[in-house]
HTML snippet that shows the backbone in 3Dmol.js (N, CA, C, O; Angstrom):
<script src="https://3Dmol.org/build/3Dmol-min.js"></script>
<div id="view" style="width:600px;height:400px;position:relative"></div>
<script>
const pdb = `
ATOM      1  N   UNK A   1      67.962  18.136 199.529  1.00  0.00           N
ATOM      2  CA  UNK A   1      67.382  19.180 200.346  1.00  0.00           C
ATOM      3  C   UNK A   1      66.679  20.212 199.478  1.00  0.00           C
ATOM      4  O   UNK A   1      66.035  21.185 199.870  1.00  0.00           O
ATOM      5  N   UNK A   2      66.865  19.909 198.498  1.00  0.00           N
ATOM      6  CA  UNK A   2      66.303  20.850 197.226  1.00  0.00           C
ATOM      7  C   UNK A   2      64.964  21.455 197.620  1.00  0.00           C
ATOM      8  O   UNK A   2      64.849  22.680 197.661  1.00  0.00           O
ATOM      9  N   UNK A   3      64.189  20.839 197.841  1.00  0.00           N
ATOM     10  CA  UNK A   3      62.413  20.539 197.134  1.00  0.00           C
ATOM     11  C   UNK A   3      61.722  20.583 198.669  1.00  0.00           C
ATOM     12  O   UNK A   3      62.160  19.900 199.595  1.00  0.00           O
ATOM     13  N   UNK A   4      60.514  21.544 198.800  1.00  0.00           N
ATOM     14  CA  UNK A   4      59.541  21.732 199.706  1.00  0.00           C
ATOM     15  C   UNK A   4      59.465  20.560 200.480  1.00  0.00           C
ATOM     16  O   UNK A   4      59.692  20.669 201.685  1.00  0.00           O
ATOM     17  N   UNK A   5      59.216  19.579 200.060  1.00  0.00           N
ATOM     18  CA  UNK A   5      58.960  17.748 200.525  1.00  0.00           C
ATOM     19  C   UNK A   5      60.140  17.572 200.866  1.00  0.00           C
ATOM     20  O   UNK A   5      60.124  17.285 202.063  1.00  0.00           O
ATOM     21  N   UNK A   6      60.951  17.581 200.559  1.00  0.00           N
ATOM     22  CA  UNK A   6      62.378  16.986 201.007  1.00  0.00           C
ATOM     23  C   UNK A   6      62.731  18.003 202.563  1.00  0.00           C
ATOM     24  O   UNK A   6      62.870  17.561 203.703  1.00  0.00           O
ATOM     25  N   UNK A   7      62.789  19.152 202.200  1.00  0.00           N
ATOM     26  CA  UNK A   7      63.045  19.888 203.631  1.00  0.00           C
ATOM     27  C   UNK A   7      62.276  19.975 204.473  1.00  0.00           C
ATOM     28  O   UNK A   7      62.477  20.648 205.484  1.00  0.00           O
ATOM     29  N   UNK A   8      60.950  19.143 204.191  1.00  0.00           N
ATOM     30  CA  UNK A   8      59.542  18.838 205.304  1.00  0.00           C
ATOM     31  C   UNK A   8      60.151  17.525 206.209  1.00  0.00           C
ATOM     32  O   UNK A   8      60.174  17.427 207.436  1.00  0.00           O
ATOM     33  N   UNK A   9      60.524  16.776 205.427  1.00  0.00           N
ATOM     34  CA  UNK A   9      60.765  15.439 205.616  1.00  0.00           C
ATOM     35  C   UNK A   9      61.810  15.008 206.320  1.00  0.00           C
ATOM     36  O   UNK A   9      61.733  14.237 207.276  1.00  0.00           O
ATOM     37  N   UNK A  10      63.012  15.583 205.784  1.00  0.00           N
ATOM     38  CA  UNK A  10      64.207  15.614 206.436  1.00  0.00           C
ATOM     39  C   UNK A  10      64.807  16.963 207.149  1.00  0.00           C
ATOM     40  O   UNK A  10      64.980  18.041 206.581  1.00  0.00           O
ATOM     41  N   UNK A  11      65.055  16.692 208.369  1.00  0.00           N
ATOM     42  CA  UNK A  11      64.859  17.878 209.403  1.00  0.00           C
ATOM     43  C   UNK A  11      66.532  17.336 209.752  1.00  0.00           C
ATOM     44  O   UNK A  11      67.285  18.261 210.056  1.00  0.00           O
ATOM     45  N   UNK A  12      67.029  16.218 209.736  1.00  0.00           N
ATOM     46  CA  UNK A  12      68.130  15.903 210.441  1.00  0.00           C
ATOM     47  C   UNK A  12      69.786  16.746 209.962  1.00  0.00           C
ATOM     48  O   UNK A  12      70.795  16.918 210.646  1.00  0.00           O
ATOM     49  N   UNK A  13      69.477  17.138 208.480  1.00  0.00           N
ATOM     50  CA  UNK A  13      70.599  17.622 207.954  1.00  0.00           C
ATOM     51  C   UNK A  13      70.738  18.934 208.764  1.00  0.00           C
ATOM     52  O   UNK A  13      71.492  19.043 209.731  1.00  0.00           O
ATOM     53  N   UNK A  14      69.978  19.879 208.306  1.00  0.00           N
ATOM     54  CA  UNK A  14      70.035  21.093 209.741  1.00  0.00           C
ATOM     55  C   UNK A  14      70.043  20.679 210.710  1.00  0.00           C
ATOM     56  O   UNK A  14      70.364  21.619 211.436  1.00  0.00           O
ATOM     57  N   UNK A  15      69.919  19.961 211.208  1.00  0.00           N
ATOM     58  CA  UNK A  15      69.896  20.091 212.977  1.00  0.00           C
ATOM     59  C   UNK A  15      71.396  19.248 213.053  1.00  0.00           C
ATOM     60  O   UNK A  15      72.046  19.178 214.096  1.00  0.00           O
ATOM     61  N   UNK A  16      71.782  18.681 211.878  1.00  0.00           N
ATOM     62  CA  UNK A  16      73.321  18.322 211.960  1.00  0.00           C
ATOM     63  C   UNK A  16      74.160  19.686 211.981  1.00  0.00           C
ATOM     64  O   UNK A  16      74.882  20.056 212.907  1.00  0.00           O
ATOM     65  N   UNK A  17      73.931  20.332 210.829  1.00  0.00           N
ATOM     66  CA  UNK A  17      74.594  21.279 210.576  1.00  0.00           C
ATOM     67  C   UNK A  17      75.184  22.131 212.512  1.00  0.00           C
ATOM     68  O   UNK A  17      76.231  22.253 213.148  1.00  0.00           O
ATOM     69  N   UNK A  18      73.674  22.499 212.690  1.00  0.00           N
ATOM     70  CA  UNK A  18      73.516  23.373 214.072  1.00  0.00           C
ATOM     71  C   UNK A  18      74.579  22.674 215.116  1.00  0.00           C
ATOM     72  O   UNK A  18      75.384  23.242 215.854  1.00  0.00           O
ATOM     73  N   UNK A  19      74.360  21.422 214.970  1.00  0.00           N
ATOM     74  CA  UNK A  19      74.624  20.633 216.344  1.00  0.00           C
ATOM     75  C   UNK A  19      75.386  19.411 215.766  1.00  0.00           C
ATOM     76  O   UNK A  19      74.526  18.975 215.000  1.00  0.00           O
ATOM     77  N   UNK A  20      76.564  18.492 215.632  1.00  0.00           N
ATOM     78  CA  UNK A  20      76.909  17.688 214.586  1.00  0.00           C
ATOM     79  C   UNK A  20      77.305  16.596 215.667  1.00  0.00           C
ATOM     80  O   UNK A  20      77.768  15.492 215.376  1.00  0.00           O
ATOM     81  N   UNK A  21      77.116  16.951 216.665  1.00  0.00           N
ATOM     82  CA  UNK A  21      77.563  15.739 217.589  1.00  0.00           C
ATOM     83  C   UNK A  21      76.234  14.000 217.537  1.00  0.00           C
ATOM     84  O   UNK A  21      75.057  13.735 217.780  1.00  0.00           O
ATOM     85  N   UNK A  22      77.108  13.523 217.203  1.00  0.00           N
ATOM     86  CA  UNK A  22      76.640  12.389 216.695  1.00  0.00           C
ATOM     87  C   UNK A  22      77.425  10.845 217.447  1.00  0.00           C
ATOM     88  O   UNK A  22      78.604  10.782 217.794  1.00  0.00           O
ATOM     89  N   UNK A  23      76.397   9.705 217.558  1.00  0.00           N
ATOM     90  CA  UNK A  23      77.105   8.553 218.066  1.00  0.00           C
ATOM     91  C   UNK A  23      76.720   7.233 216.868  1.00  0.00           C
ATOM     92  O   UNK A  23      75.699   7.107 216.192  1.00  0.00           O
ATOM     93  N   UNK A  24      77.659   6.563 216.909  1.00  0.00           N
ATOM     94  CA  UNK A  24      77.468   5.625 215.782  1.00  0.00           C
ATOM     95  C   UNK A  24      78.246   4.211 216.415  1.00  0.00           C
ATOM     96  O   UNK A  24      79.314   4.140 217.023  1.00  0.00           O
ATOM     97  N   UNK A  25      77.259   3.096 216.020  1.00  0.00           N
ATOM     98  CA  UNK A  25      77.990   2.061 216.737  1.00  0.00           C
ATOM     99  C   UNK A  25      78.263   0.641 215.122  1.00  0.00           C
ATOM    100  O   UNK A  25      77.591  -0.041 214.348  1.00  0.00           O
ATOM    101  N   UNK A  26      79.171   0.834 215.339  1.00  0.00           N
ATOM    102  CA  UNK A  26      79.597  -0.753 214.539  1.00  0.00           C
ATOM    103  C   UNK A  26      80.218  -1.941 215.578  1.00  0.00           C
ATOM    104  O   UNK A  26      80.851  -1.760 216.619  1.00  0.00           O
ATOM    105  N   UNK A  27      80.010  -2.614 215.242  1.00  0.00           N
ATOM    106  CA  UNK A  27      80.011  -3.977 215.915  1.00  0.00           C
ATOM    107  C   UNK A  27      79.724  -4.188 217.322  1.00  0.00           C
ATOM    108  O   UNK A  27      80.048  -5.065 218.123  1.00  0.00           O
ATOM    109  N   UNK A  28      78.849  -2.869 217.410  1.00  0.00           N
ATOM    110  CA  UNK A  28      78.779  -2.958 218.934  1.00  0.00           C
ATOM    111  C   UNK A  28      79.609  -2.364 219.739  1.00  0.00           C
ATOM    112  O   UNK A  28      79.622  -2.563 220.954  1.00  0.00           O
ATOM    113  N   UNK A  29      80.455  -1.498 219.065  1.00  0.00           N
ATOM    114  CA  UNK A  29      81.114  -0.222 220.146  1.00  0.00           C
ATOM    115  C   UNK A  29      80.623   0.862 219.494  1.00  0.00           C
ATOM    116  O   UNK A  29      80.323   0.875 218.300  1.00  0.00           O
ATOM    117  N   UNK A  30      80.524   1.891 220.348  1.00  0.00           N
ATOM    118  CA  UNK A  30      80.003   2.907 219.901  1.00  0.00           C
ATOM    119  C   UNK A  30      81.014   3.958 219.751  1.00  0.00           C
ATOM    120  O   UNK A  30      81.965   3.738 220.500  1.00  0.00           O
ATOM    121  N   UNK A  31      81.137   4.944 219.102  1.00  0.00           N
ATOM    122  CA  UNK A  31      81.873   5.999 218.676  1.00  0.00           C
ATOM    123  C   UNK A  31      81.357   7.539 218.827  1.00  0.00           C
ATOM    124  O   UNK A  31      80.263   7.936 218.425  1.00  0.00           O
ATOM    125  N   UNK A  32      82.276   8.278 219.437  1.00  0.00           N
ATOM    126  CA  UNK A  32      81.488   9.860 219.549  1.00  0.00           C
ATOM    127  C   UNK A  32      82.013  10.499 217.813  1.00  0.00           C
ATOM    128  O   UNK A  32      83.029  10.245 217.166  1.00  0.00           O
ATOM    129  N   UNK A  33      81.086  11.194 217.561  1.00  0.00           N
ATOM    130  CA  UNK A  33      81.739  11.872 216.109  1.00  0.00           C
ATOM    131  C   UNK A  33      81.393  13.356 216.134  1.00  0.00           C
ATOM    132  O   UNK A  33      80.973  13.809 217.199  1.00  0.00           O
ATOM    133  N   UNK A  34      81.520  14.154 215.096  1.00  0.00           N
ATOM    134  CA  UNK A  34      81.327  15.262 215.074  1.00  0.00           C
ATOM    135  C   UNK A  34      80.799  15.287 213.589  1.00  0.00           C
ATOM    136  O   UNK A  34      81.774  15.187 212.844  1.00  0.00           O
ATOM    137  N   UNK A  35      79.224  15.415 212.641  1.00  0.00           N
ATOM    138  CA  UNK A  35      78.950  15.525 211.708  1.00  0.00           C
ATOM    139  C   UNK A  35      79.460  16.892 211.117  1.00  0.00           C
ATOM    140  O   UNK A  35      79.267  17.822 211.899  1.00  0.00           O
ATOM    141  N   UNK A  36      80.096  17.269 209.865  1.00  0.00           N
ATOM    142  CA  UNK A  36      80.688  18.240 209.755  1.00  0.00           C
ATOM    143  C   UNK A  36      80.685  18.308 207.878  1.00  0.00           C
ATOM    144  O   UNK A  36      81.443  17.929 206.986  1.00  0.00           O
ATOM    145  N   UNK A  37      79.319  19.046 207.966  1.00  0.00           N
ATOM    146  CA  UNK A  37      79.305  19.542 206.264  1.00  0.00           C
ATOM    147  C   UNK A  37      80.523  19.824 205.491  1.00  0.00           C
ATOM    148  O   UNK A  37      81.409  20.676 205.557  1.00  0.00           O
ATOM    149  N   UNK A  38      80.187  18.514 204.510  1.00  0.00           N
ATOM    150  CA  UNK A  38      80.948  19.170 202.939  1.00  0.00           C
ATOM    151  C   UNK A  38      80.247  19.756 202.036  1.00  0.00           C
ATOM    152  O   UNK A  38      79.088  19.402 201.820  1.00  0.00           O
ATOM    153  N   UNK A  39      80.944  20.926 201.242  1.00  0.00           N
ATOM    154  CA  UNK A  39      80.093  21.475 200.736  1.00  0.00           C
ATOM    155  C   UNK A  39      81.034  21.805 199.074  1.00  0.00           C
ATOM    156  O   UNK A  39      80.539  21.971 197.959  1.00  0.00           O
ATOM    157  N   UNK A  40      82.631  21.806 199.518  1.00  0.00           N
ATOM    158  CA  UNK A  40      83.606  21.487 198.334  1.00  0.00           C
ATOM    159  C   UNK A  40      84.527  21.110 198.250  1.00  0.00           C
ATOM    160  O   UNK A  40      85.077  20.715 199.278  1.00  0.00           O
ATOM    161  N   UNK A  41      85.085  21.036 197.213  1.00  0.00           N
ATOM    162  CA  UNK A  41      86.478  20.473 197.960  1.00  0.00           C
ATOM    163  C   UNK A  41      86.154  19.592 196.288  1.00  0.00           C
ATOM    164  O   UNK A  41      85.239  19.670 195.468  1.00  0.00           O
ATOM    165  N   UNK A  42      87.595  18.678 196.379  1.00  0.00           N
ATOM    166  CA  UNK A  42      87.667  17.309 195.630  1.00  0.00           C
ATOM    167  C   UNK A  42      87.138  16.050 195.616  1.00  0.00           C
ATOM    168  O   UNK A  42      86.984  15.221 194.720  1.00  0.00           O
ATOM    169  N   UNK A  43      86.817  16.074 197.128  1.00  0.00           N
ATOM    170  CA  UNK A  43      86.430  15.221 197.948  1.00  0.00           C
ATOM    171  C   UNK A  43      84.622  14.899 197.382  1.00  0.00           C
ATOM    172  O   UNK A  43      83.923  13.887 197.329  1.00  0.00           O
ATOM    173  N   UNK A  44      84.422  16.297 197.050  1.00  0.00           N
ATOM    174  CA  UNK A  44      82.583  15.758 196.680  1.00  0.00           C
ATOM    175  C   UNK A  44      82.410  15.113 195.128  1.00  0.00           C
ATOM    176  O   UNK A  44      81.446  14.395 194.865  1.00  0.00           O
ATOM    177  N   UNK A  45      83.558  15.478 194.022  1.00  0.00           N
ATOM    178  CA  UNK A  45      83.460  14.630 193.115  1.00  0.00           C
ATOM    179  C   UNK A  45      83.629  12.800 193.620  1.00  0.00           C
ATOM    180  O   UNK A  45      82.757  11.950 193.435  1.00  0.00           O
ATOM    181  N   UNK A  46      84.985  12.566 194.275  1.00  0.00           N
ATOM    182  CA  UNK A  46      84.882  11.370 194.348  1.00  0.00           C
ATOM    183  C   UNK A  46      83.682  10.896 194.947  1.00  0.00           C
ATOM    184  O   UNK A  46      83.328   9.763 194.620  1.00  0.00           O
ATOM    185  N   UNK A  47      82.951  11.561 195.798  1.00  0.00           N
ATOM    186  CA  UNK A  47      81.938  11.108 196.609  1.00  0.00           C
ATOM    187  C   UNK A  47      80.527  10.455 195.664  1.00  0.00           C
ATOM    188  O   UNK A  47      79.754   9.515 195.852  1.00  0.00           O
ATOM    189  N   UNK A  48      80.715  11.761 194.313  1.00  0.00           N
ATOM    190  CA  UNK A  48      78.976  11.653 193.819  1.00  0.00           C
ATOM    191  C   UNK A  48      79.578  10.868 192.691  1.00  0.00           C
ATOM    192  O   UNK A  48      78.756  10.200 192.064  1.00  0.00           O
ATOM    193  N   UNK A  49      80.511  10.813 192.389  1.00  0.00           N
ATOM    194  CA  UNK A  49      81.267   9.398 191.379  1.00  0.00           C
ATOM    195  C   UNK A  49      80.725   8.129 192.260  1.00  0.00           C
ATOM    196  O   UNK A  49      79.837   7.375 191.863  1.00  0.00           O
ATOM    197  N   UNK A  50      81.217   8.042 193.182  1.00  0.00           N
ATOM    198  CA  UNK A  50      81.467   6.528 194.014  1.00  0.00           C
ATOM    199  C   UNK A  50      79.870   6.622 193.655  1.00  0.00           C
ATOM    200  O   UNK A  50      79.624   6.238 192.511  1.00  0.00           O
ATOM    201  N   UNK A  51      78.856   7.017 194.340  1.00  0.00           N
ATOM    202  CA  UNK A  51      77.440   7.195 194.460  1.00  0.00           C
ATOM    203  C   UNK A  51      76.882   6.609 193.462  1.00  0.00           C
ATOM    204  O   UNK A  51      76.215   5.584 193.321  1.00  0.00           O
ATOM    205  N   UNK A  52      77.392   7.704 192.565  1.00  0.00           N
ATOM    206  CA  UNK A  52      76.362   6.970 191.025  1.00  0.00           C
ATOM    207  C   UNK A  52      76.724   5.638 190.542  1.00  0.00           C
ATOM    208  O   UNK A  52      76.066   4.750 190.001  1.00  0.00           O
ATOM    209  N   UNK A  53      77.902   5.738 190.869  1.00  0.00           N
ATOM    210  CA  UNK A  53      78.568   4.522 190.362  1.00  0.00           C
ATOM    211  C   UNK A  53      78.005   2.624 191.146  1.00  0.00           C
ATOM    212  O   UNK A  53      78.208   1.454 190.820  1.00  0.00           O
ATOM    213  N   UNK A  54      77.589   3.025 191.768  1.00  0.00           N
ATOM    214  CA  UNK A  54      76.992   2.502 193.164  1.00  0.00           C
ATOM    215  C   UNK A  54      75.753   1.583 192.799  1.00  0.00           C
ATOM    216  O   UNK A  54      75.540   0.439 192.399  1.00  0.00           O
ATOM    217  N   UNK A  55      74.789   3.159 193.298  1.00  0.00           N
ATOM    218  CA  UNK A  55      73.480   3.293 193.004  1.00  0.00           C
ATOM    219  C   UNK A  55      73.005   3.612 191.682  1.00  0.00           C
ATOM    220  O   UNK A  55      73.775   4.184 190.910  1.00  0.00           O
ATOM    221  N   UNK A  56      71.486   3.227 191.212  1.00  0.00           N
ATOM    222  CA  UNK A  56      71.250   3.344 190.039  1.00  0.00           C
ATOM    223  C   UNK A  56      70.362   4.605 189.979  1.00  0.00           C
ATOM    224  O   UNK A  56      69.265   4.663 189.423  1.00  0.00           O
ATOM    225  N   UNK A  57      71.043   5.691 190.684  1.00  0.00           N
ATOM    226  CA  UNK A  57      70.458   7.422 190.972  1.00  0.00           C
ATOM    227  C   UNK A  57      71.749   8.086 190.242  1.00  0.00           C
ATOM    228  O   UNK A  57      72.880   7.631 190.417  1.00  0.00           O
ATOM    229  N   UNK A  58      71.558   8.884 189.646  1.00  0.00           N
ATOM    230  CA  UNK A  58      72.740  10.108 189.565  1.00  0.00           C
ATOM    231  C   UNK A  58      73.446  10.839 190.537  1.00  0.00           C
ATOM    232  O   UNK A  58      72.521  11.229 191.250  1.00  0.00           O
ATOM    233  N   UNK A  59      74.399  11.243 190.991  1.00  0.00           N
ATOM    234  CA  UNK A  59      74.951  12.546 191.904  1.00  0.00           C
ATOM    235  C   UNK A  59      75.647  12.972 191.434  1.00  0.00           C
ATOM    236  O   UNK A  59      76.666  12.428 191.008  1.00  0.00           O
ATOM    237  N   UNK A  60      75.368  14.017 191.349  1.00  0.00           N
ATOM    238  CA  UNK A  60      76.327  15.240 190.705  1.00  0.00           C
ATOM    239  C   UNK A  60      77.499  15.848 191.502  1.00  0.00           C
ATOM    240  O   UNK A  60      77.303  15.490 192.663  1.00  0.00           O
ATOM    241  N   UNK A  61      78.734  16.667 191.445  1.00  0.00           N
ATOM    242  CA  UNK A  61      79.289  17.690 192.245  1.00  0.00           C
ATOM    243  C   UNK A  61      78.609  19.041 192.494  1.00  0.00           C
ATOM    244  O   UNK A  61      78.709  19.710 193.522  1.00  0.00           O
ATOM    245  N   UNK A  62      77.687  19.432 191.057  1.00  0.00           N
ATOM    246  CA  UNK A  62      77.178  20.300 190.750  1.00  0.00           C
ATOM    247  C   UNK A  62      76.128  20.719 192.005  1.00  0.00           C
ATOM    248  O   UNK A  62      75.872  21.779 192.577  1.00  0.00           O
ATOM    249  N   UNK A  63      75.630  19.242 192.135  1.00  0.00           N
ATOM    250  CA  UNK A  63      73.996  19.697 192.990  1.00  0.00           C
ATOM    251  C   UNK A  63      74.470  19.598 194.983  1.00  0.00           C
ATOM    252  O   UNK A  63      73.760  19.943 195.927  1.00  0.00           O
ATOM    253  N   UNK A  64      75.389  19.213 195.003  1.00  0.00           N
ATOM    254  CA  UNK A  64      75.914  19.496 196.170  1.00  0.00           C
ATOM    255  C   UNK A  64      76.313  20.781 196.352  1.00  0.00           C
ATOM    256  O   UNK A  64      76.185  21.328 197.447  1.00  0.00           O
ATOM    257  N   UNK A  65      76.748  21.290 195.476  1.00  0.00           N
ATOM    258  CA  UNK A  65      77.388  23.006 195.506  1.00  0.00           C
ATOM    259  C   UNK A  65      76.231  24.087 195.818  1.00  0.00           C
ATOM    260  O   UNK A  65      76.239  25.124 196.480  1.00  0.00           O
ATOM    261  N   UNK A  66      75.167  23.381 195.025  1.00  0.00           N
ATOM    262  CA  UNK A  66      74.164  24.162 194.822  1.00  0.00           C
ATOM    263  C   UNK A  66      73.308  23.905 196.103  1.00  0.00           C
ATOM    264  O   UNK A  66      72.214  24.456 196.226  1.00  0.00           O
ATOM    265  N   UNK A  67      73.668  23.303 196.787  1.00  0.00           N
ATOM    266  CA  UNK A  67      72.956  22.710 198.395  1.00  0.00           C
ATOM    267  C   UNK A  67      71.462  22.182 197.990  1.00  0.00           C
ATOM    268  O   UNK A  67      70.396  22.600 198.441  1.00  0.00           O
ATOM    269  N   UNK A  68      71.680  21.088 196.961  1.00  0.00           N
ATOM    270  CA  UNK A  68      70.005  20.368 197.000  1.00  0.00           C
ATOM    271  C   UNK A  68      70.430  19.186 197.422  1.00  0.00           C
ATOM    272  O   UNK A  68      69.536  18.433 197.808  1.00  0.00           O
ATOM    273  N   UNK A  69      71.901  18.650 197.485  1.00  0.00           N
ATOM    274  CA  UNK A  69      72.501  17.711 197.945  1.00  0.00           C
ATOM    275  C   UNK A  69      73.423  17.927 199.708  1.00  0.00           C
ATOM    276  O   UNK A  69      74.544  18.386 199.924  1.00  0.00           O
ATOM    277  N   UNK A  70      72.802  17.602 200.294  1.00  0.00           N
ATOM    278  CA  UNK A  70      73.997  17.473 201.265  1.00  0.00           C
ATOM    279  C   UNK A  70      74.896  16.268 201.574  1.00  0.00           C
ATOM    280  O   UNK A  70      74.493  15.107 201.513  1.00  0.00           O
ATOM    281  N   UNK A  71      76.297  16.674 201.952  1.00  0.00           N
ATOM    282  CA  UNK A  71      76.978  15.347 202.657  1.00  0.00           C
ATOM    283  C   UNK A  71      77.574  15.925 203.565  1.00  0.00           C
ATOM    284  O   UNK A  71      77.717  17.145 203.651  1.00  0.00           O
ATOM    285  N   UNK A  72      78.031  14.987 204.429  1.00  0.00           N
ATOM    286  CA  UNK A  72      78.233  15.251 206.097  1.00  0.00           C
ATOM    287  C   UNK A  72      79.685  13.866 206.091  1.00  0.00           C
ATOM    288  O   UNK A  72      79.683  12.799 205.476  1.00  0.00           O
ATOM    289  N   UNK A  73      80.555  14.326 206.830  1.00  0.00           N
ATOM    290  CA  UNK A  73      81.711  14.065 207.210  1.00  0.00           C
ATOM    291  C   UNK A  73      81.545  13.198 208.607  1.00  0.00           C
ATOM    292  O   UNK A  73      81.078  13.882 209.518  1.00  0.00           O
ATOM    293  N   UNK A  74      81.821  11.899 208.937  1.00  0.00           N
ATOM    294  CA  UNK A  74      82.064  11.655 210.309  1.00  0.00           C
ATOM    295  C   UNK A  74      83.248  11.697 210.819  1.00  0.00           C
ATOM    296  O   UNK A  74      84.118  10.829 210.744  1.00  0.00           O
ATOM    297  N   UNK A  75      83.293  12.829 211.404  1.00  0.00           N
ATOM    298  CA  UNK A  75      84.660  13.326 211.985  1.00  0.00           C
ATOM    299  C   UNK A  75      84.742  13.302 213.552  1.00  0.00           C
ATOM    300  O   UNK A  75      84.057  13.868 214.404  1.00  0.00           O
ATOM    301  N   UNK A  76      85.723  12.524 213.634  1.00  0.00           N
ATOM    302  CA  UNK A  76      85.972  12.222 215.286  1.00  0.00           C
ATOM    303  C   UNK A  76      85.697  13.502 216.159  1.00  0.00           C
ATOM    304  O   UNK A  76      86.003  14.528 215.552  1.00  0.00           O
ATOM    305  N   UNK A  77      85.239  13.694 217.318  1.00  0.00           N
ATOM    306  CA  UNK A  77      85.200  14.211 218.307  1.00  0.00           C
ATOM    307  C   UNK A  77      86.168  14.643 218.668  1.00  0.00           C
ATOM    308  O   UNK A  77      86.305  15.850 218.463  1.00  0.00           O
ATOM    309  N   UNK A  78      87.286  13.920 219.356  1.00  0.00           N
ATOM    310  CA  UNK A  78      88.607  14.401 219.938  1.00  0.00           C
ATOM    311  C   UNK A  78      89.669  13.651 219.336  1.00  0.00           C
ATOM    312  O   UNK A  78      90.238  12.873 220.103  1.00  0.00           O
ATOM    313  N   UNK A  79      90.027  13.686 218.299  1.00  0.00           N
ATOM    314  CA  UNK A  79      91.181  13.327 217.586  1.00  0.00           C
ATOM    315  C   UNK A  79      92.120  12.448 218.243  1.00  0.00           C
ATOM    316  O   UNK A  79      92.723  11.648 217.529  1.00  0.00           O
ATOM    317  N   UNK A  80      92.385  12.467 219.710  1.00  0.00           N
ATOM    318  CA  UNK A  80      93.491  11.847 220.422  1.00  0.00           C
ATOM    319  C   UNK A  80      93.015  10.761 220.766  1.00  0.00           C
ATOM    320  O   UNK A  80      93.970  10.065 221.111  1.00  0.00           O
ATOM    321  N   UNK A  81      91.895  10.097 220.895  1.00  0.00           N
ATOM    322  CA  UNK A  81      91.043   9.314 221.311  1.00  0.00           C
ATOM    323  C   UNK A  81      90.057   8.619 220.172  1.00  0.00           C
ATOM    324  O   UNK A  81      89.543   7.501 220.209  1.00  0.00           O
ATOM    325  N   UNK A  82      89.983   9.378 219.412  1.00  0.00           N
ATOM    326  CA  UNK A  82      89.027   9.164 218.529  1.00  0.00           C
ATOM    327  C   UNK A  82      87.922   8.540 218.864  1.00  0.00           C
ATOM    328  O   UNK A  82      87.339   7.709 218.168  1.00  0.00           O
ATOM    329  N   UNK A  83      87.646   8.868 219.789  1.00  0.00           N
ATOM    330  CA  UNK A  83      85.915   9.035 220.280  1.00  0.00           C
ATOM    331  C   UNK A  83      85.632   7.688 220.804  1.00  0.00           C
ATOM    332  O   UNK A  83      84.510   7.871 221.275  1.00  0.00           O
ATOM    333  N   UNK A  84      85.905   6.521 221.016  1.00  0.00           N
ATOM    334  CA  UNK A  84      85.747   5.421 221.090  1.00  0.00           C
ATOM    335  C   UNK A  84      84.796   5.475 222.263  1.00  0.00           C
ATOM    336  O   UNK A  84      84.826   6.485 222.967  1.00  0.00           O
ATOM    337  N   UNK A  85      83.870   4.397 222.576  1.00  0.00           N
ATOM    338  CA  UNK A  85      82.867   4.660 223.820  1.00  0.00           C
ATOM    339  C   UNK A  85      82.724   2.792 223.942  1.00  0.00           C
ATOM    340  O   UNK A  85      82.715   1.911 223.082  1.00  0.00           O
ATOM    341  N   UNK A  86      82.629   2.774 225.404  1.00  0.00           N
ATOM    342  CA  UNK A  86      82.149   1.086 225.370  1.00  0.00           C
ATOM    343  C   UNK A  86      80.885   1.262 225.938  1.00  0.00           C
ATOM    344  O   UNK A  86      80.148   0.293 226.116  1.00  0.00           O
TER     345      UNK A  86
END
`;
const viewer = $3Dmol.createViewer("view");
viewer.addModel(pdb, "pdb");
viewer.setStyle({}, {cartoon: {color: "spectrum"}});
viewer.zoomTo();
viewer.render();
</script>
């Protein structure tokens, strides 16, 4: 999200932020979620470890802190249910 071009381009991270309700389907069921910024925690090292480790890009913890990186959480909707949708 760093860079003029990048925040032209990608509009979806804010409008997650604003609004995080989100649907996602694997195998053909669909799921209600709630997108829900990380921004620290422990959780963003393992994240930009796994990443780099991955992909042949760098991720830092650093540049997430610094918000040129975002990551987003898919976090259930209603916990008791966990969002399930047919």
């Amino acid at each position: 999200m760093g860079g003029l071009r990048q925040r032209l381009w990608k509009r979806w991270p804010e409008q997650a932020e604003r609004d995080g309700r989100a649907i996602m389907r694997i195998e053909g069921k669909r799921y209600q979620r709630n997108l829900v910024r990380i921004k620290t925690g422990p959780i963003v090292g393992h994240i930009t470890q796994e990443f780099t480790e991955k992909y042949p890009i760098e991720m830092t913890a650093a540049e997430v802190e610094a918000e040129e990186l975002w990551l987003f959480e898919l976090a259930p909707r209603n916990p008791k249910t966990h969002g399930g949708l047919r």
